[in-house]
DOGULUM-839662 format. One record per residue (C-alpha): z, x, y; residue in three letters. Coordinates in steps of 0.2 Angstrom, whole numbers, plus 5000, padded with zeros to 4 digits. Example, Ala and Ser with C-alpha at 12.3 -4.5 7.8 and 13.67 -1.06 7.14 Angstrom:
residues 2
503950624978ala503650684995ser
***
This chain:
residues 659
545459004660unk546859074670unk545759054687unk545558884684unk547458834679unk547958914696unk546658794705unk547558644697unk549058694702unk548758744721unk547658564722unk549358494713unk550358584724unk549358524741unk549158344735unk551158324733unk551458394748unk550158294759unk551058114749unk552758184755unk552058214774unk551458044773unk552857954767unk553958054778unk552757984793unk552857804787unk554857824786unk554957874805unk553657764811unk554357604803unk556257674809unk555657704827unk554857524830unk555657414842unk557057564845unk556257674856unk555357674873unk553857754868unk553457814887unk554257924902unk553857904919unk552558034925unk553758174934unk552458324931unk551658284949unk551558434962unk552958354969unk554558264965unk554458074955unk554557934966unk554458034983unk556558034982unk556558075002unk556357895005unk555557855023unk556157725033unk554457635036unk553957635017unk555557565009unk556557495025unk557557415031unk556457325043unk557457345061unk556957185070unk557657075055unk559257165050unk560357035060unk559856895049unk561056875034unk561056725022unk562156575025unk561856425015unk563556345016unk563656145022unk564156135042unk564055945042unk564055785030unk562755745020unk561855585030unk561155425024unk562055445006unk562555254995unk564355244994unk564455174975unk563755324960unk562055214956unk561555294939unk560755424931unk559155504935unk558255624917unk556755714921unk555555784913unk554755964920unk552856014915unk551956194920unk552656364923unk554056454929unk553756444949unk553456264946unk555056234936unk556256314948unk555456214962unk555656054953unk557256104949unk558056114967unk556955964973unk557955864958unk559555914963unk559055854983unk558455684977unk560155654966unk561255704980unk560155564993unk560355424979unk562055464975unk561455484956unk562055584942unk560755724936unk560455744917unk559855934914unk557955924916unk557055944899unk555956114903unk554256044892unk553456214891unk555156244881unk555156084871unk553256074866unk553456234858unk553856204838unk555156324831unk555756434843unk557656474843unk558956344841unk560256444851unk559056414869unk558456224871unk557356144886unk558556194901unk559456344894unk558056424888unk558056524906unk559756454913unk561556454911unk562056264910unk563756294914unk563456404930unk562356264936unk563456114935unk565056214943unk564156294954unk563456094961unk565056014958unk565255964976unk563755934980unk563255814964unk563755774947unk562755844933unk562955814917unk561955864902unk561555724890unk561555534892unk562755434887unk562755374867unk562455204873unk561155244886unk560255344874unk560155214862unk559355084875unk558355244881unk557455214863unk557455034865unk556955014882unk555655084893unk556755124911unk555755144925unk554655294927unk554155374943unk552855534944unk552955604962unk551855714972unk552655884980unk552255784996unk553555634993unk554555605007unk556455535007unk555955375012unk554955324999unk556455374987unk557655254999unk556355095001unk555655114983unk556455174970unk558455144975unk558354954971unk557454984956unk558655114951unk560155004955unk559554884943unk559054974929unk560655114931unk559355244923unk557755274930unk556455434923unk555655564932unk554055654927unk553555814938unk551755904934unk551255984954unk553056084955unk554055964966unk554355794970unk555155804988unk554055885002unk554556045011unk554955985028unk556355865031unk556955805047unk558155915057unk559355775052unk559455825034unk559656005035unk560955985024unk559755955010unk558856105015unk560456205013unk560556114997unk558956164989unk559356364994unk561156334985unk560256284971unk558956424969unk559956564976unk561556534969unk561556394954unk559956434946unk560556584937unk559556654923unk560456644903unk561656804902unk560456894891unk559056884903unk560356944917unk560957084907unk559157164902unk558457124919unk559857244928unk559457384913unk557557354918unk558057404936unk559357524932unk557757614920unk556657604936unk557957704948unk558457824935unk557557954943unk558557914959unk556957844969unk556457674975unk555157564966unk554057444973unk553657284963unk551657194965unk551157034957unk549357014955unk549356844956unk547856804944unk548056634936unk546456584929unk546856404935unk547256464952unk545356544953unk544556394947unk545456314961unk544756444975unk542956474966unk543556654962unk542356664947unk541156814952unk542356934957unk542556924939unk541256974923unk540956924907unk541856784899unk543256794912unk541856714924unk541356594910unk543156524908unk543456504928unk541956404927unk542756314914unk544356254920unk543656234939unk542256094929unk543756024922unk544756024939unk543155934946unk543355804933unk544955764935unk544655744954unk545955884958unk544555984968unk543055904978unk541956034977unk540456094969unk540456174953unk539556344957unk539856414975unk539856594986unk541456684978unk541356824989unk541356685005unk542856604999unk543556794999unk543056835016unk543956675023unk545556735013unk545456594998unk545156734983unk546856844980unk546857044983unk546157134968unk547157264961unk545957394967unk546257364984unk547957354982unk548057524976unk547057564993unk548257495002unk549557564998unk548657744999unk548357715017unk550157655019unk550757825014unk551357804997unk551357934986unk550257934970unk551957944958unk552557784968unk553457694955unk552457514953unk553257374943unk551957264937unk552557094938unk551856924931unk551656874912unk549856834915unk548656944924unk546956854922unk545556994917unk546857104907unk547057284906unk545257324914unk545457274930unk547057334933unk546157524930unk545657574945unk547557544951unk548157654938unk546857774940unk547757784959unk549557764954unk550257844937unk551757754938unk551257604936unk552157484921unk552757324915unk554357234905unk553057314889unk553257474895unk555257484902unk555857384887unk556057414869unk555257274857unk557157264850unk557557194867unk556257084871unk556357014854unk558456994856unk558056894872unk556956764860unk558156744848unk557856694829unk556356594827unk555556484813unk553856564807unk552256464809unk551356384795unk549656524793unk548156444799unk547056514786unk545256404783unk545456314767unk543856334755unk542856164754unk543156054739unk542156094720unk541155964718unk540955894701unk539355904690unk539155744693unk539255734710unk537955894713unk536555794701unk537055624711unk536655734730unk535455814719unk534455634717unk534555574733unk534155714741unk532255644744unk530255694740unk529855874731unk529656004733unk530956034745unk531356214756unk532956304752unk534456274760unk534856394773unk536156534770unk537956474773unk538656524792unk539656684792unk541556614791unk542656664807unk544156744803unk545956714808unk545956894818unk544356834827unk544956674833unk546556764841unk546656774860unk546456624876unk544356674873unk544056664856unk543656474855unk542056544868unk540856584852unk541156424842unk541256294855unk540756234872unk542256154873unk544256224874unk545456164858unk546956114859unk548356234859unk548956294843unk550656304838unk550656494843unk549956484859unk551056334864unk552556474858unk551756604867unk551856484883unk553656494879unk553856654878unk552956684897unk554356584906unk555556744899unk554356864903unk554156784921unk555956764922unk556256974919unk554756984933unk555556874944unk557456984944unk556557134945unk555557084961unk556957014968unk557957174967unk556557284971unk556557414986unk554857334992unk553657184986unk551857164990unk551056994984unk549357014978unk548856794982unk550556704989unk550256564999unk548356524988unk548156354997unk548356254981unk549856154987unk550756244971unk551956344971unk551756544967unk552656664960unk552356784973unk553156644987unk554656614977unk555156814976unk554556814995unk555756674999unk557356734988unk556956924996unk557156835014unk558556755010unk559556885000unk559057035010unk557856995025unk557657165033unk557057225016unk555257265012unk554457125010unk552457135015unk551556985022unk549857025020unk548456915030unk547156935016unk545656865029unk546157005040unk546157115026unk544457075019unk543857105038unk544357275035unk543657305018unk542057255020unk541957365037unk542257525027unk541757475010unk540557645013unk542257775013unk543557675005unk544257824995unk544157935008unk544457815022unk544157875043unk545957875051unk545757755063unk545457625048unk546957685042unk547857665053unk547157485057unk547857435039unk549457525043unk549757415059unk549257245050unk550557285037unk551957355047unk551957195059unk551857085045unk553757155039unk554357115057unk554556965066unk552656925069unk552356905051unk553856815049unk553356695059unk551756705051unk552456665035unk553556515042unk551856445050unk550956455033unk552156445020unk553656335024unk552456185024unk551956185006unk553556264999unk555356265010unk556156404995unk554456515000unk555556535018unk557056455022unk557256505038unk558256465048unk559156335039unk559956435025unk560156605036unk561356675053unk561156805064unk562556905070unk561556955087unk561956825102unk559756795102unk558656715094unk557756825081unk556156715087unk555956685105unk555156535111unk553356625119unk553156675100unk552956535090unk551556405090unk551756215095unk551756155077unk553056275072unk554156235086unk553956065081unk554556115065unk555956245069unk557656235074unk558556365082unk559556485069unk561356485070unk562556625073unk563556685062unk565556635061unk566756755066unk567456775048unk565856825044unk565256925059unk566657035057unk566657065038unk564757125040unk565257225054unk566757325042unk565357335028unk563757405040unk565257545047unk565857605029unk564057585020unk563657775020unk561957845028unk560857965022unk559758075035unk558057975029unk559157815034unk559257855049unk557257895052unk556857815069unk555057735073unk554757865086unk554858005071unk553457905061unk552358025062unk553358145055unk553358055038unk551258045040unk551258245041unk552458245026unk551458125016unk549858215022unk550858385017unk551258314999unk549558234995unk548658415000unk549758494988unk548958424974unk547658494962unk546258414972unk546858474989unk545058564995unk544158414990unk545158304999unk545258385014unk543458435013unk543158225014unk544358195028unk543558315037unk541758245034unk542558055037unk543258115051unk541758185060unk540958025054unk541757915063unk541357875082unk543057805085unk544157935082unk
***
């Protein structure tokens, strides 16, 4: 009897105990959500976090373009401008970040030519959404409104609501509305729409491609030019709170004291339905390419066939860099495997699984997720209204008189039974941009959620886009797609020349590249030198002046903020950073020379470039290049794996008739 009470009580005893362990686990775990940064940085590598020696030809600056500073202030009138303030000019903005910001500057360009005053554009991603914070609406959602209109006040007036009694006729009357093309040229806004907008005093603009003034303007209005890059560069600030958690973001990323280099994938499923990118995916990524490109056919934005040779279009440059080859890249470049790698982008199209092989090669590689606690994010959204649950309603009882009545009518006897009732799709099911793929051939509408998630991207893409901006280097994974859009990845590039445009800023030829994947798809892990070094040469002349004028050649045409040079820049050498035998006869027909800098400006660089302090790594010459090869090698053979890998250079090496 004894025995047995001494059981009860040790089983007593145990069970109080586990019930205390586990509310004490449930106490911490609800008191550590959203407070804590679940992760560190990976600094148990054979050698130090972030490879803190910092070479000059992996993190710069680039030599060739260190004379190049920005300069966007007017140096002449603005030409061609109506005396007399015409009217107002309210727009409306549809698509994503990169196409907002564009819009954006073009808005301010064509307000300043007709002399109009610009109403904030409503931001629709913003709008559409139901319930989101009523501290951030349409335009302040990303931007400061009051940093905007100050900083434009010379150059136009900006206000940010109609008038009370132009609103009022606004409801009444329907004011001309004009939907341009990116490719619009000035005169189409001076011929068509300035008598119609003297008349009316209002007139409406709706912008779906991400612009509605083309890239290239006359030499005679470079002064617009300069315009659009005060706009973007100075004026288009993001809100305070988006400012303020995008420097901790960077602070968080150089904690350890060594650079960071930022990559955007550039995987936007209606970019790869544009291109035919669809088997370079699997599953039901391919599936819903396929989708949207059928629906691009019908809407006769593509002439194409539906179904066509992916890996063609990928040879020729049309598909973007997977994030596998990235990671390759950058292993033949020389950076370490602890590089720090900010992920940028909101949407990566495949998800977590195709960026695996990257990770695999670089440990460090994270996101806004990982650097930022769900506090912060959350704070940056501010206090929303919950969304009615979309929880499937039962269908109706039906009365006993309406089951004889069906009953009746239900025709001849004897009749087979009814089949068993479909199994019901649950809420948790339906969740995610593929679940409508089991129910229907056909994509629903957004939800209310998904339109709020929309929302939320053009945050997430505005934290991706101040981190790029400040990063020590930036590789685009699919700038320049060929759409006629603009890309993420050609906004950063643009503000990165601008800002600092002897920073690393990568301009990969992705035809060129392709060429060199597919001739050592045999050894790419354990790549011969000479292929090595034949990446290592395309990319090192892409960050000097022949991928600059690469990139003005390619770029500049679809979108002037993707490079605006040399409108918006000075050089403080007495050359030209581009000589005349370099460039191409359509770009000199599209280039004018750069300026010098003024005096004022010259000298203050001058003071700063003396004072700015030097460290020994600084100073790394190109003829000491191949020091920082035997380094990287020396590091990369220290690691665990060190007979292995040498064992395969060894064999690659003896493989390989070229070397």
């Amino acid at each position: 009897m004894l025995h047995k009470s001494n059981i009860k009580l040790a089983a007593l005893v145990g069970i109080t105990l586990s019930v205390f362990s586990l509310l004490v686990h449930l106490f911490v775990a609800n008191y550590s959500v959203g407070g804590f940064i679940q992760y560190k940085l990976q600094d148990d590598y054979p050698y130090s976090l972030g490879h803190k020696s910092r070479p000059r030809r992996l993190w710069g600056p680039v030599t060739s373009l260190q004379v190049l500073h920005p300069y966007a202030k007017p140096r002449s009138p603005y030409p061609s401008v109506p005396i007399q303030q015409n009217g107002f000019i309210y727009a409306k903005i549809f698509g994503g970040f990169e196409k907002i910001r564009s819009s954006i500057c073009d808005l301010v360009a064509i307000a300043r030519l007709l002399n109009a005053t610009l109403i904030l554009p409503e931001i629709q991603q913003s709008v559409r959404s139901k319930g989101i914070s009523p501290r951030f609406k349409s335009f302040s959602y990303l931007y400061d409104e009051e940093q905007f209109i100050s900083a434009l006040s010379e150059d136009a007036v900006i206000v940010k609501s109609l008038p009370s009694d132009l609103k009022e006729a606004r409801k009444r009357t329907k004011f001309p509305t004009i939907s341009p093309k990116p490719s619009t040229s000035p005169n189409f806004y001076i011929r068509d729409v300035l008598p119609k907008f003297k008349k009316s005093k209002v007139i409406r603009i709706i912008i779906s491609d991400g612009g509605c003034l083309q890239a290239i303007l006359p030499s005679s209005m470079d002064e617009y030019q300069r315009l659009r890059c005060r706009v973007a560069f100075h004026a288009l600030q993001f809100r305070s709170e988006i400012r303020a958690l995008g420097s901790k973001m960077v602070e968080r990323l150089r904690a350890t004291g060594s650079p960071y280099l930022s990559y955007h994938a550039g995987l936007m499923r209606d970019v790869l339905a544009f291109h035919g990118c669809a088997e370079l995916f699997q599953d039901v990524h391919t599936e819903l390419i396929q989708y949207t490109r059928k629906q691009l056919i019908n809407q006769e934005v593509i002439a194409d066939d539906l179904v066509v040779d992916s890996f063609s279009r990928k040879r020729n440059g049309s598909c973007p860099l997977m994030p596998e080859e990235v990671g390759l890249i950058l292993r033949a470049m020389g950076y370490p495997a602890n590089t720090i790698i900010y992920m940028a982008g909101s949407e990566t199209f495949g998800g977590q699984r195709i960026l695996v092989p990257l990770r695999a090669m670089y440990m460090n590689l994270v996101d806004h997720t990982f650097l930022c606690s769900k506090k912060e994010l959350s704070s940056l959204i501010g206090p929303e209204y919950p969304l009615p649950l979309n929880i499937p309603q039962p269908p109706p009882v039906k009365s006993e008189k309406q089951l004889i009545d069906e009953w009746k009518k239900a025709g001849p006897r004897p009749r087979p039974l009814p089949p068993p009732p479909a199994r019901p799709f649950y809420q948790h099911e339906k969740e995610g941009w593929y679940g409508w793929v089991a129910e229907t051939d056909r994509e629903p509408d957004p939800s209310p959620m998904d339109l709020r998630n929309q929302a939320h991207r053009l945050i997430w893409d505005a934290l991706d886009y101040y981190v790029s901006v400040e990063a020590d280097a930036f590789f685009p994974g699919f700038n320049n797609d060929g759409s006629g859009w603009p890309d993420f990845s050609s906004l950063v590039m643009g503000h990165r020349v601008y800002q600092t445009t002897s920073g690393v800023t990568y301009r990969p030829n992705r035809q060129k590249l392709a060429e060199l994947f597919s001739s050592g798809l045999d050894n790419l892990y354990h790549p011969p030198q000479n292929w090595t070094k034949l990446v290592r040469d395309h990319l090192n002349r892409s960050l000097g002046v022949e991928g600059f004028i690469a990139e003005a050649e390619s770029s500049k045409p679809v979108s002037f903020l993707s490079h605006p040079f040399p409108e918006c820049s000075c050089r403080t050498s007495k050359s030209s950073v581009i000589p005349d035998h370099a460039m191409s006869s359509s770009l000199k027909s599209q280039y004018r020379s750069d300026d010098e800098c003024p005096e004022w400006m010259a000298r203050g660089l001058a003071m700063a470039f003396s004072n700015a302090p030097t460290t020994k790594d600084e100073d790394v010459e190109e003829g000491e290049l191949q020091e920082d090869d035997e380094a990287v090698r020396q590091a990369e053979s220290d690691s665990g794996n060190r007979s292995d890998v040498s064992r395969s250079l060894e064999q690659d090496e003896e493989m390989d008739p070229d070397d």
